[in-house]
C-alpha positions, 0 to 999 in steps of 0.5 A: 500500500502506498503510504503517500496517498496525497503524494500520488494525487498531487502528482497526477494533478500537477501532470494534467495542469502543468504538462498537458498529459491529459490527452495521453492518460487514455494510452498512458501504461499502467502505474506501478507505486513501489514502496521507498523502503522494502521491508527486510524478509523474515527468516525463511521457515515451512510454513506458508506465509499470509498475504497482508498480514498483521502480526499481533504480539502475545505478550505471554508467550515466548515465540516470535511471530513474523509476516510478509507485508506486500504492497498494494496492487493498484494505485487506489490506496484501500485499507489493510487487512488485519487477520489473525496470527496462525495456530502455528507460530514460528520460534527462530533461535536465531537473531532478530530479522535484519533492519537493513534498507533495500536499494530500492529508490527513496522515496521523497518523505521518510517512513514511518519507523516500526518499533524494533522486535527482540529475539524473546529467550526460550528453552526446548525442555525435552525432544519427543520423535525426532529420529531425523531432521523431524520431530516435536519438542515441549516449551512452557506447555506447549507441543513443538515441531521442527523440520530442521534439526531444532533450527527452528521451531512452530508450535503445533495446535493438533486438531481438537485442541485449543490455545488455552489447552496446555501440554502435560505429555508427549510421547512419539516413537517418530513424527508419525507415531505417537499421542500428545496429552493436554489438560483443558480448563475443565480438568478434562483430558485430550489425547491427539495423535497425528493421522494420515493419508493412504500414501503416508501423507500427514492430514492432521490431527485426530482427538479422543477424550479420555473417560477420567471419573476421578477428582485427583485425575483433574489436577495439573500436576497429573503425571501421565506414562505413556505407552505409543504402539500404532499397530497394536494396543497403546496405554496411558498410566495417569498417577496423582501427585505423591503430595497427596499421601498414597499415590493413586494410579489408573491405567487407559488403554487404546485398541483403536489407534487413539480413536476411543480409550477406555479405562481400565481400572485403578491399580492403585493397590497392585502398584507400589512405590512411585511409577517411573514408566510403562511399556508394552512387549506385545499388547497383551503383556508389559511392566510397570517400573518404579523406585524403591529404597532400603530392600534387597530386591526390587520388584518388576510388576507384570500384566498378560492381560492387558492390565487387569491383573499384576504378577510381581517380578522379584529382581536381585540387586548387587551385593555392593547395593543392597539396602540402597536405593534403586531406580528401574526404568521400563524395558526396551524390547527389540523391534526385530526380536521381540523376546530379547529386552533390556532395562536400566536399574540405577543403584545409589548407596552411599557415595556409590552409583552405578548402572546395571542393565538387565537383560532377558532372552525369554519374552521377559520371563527372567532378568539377569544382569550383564557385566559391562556397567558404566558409572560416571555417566550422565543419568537417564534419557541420555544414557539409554537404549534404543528399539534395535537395543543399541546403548548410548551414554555421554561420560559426566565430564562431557568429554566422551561418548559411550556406545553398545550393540548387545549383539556382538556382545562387546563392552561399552566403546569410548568415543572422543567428542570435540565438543564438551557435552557436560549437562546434556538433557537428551541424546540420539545417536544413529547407527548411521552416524547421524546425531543429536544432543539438547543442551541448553534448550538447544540442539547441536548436530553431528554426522560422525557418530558424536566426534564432531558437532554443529549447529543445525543448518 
């Protein structure tokens, strides 16, 4: 839109008095008004930008959202347009867009001056799904996506779910399998899931409620553990917070691919201690994990049924950490042989720490523990093992990286990282090379296996 209306009027008056132009004005070619100063592009992201766009600040949050002004197409000015900013908005880690001017002609009066817009701080807090360039965070709240490693980031409103809903969970084997929990303003629950075409094309969101009944369910320090398998059963464990005495727990259950979920009960009474997760071997048979002190095993609690009943499995734990504590966390399966599995027990007595893995070859009917144990390592989830049952472990001075494939049946190998990795929150590493670690709510990327890292590009 031309900003000097008056200017063009005076122009075109002045032509027909002063210059005799009028008898051309029927031939004359059509007049373009080129803005005297363009504004700088905004960073570039996927998402398509709107045409005559307003941006409004949101004063509460931390993103940063940006739009591309266009100039008017005639030389009659019209008013702007003013729309709402989209549910998707951008999150740039970088510097604010540039201020520089355009080569374009000067134009006779100055523009009015915009308030300059900073960069707003923000911290990715946890990454879910992202085994490639793709894959979703959580902010203060709110659900991520990425297309570029962590570069930059747009906030996800799935389909069913409102602004003012907020993030309590997100559980995501990759960009397209998985079920994100939000929490309305009713104390309802809302679980999503991303859909897709028969050719494997993303077209939104689907939306179940999850039939909750009790008072403690609707509270907003709710944890939920989750267990996402899009081909067979997937299940929510929703426990209360431990400040309100006893910890209550009940357990959810999806055989529909997250269209519908139906309760499956209160296992309150069949779960000790404080859950630390879920997870599913098939989906009639898995475990519940939990956190216990002071005892000389720790049990692995264990359904057939799909969650109606719980067996106990007794586990023995090292002499050098009986009467300590322990911490388990649920069992790895592996995607290619689901009767070998892995789990992580963390010991603590004293001044002793130490990881000791479990291992089963019998569909989880008995664990054993194997001898390689790492103890200067970062905790859980960046030591961890993945569904091809791959170990991954970054040292506490940050300096190395240790790996272990338990089929050849080696010891943790060491590799030398250039980049100091102390006080990492998460780490994915590929067979491939191909790799990520969040430090500082941000991600860094590498392409040799964790020797060398960069910012993603």
């Amino acid at each position: 839109m031309n900003p000097y209306p008056y200017l063009l009027t005076i122009s075109l008056t002045g032509c027909l008095l002063i210059s005799g132009c009028g008898d051309s004005l029927t031939n004359a070619k059509e007049v373009t008004i080129e803005p005297s100063i363009q504004p700088s592009a905004p960073e570039k992201t996927t998402q398509p930008t709107p045409t005559s766009v307003t941006s409004t600040p949101v004063p509460e949050s931390s993103l940063e959202l940006t739009a591309t002004p266009t100039p008017a197409p005639s030389i009659t000015p019209s008013p702007a347009v003013t729309e709402a900013p989209s549910a998707k908005n951008s999150i740039t880690p970088s510097q604010p867009p540039s201020t520089a001017k355009s080569d374009s002609t000067p134009s006779p009066a100055p523009q009015p001056k915009t308030p300059k817009e900073e960069a707003l701080p923000f911290n990715i807090s946890r990454i879910v799904g992202m085994d490639g360039s793709s894959g979703y965070g959580i902010e203060d709240k709110k659900l991520l996506y990425t297309r570029n490693s962590g570069k930059t980031w747009d906030v996800e409103v799935p389909d069913g779910i409102s602004e003012q809903d907020h993030l309590i969970e997100a559980d995501f084997q990759n960009p397209s399998l998985g079920f994100a929990y939000f929490m309305t303003g009713k104390g309802q629950i809302l679980i999503t899931h991303p859909i897709q075409d028969g050719g494997g094309f993303p077209t939104g969101w689907e939306t179940a409620l999850l039939p909750t009944s009790e008072a403690w369910e609707a509270s907003s320090d709710i944890t939920v553990h989750s267990n996402a398998n899009y081909f067979d059963a997937s299940y929510a464990l929703l426990t209360s917070s431990p400040a309100l005495g006893q910890m209550a727990k009940t357990l959810y259950k999806t055989t529909d691919r997250g269209k519908s979920w139906v309760r499956v009960g209160d296992i309150t009474d069949k779960i000790s201690g404080y859950p630390t997760g879920i997870s599913f071997r098939v989906s009639q048979e898995g475990w519940i994990t939990a956190t216990y002190h002071g005892q000389e095993s720790f049990p692995l609690f264990r359904t057939q049924d799909g969650g109606e009943t719980w067996n106990v499995q007794q586990v023995d734990i090292p002499d050098e950490f009986k009467d300590g504590y322990a911490n388990t966390l649920p069992p790895v399966f592996d995607m290619e042989n689901n009767n070998h599995g892995l789990f992580i027990a963390e010991f603590v007595k004293d001044e002793n720490k130490a990881y000791v893995l479990y291992e089963s070859h019998d569909s989880g009917d008995s664990w054993v523990p194997i001898p390689y144990r790492l103890k200067d390592v970062q905790a859980p989830p960046v030591f961890h093992f993945n569904g091809l049952i791959e170990g991954r472990a970054i040292s506490t001075d940050g300096k190395t990286i240790y790996t272990m494939d338990t089929y050849n049946k080696e010891d943790w190998r060491p590799i030398h990282s250039s980049m100091d990795l102390e006080g990492a929150a998460q780490f994915f590493l590929r067979s491939d090379g191909y790799g990520w670690v969040l430090i500082n709510g941000h991600t860094m990327i590498t392409q040799d296996g964790g020797k060398t890292w960069s910012e993603p590009e």
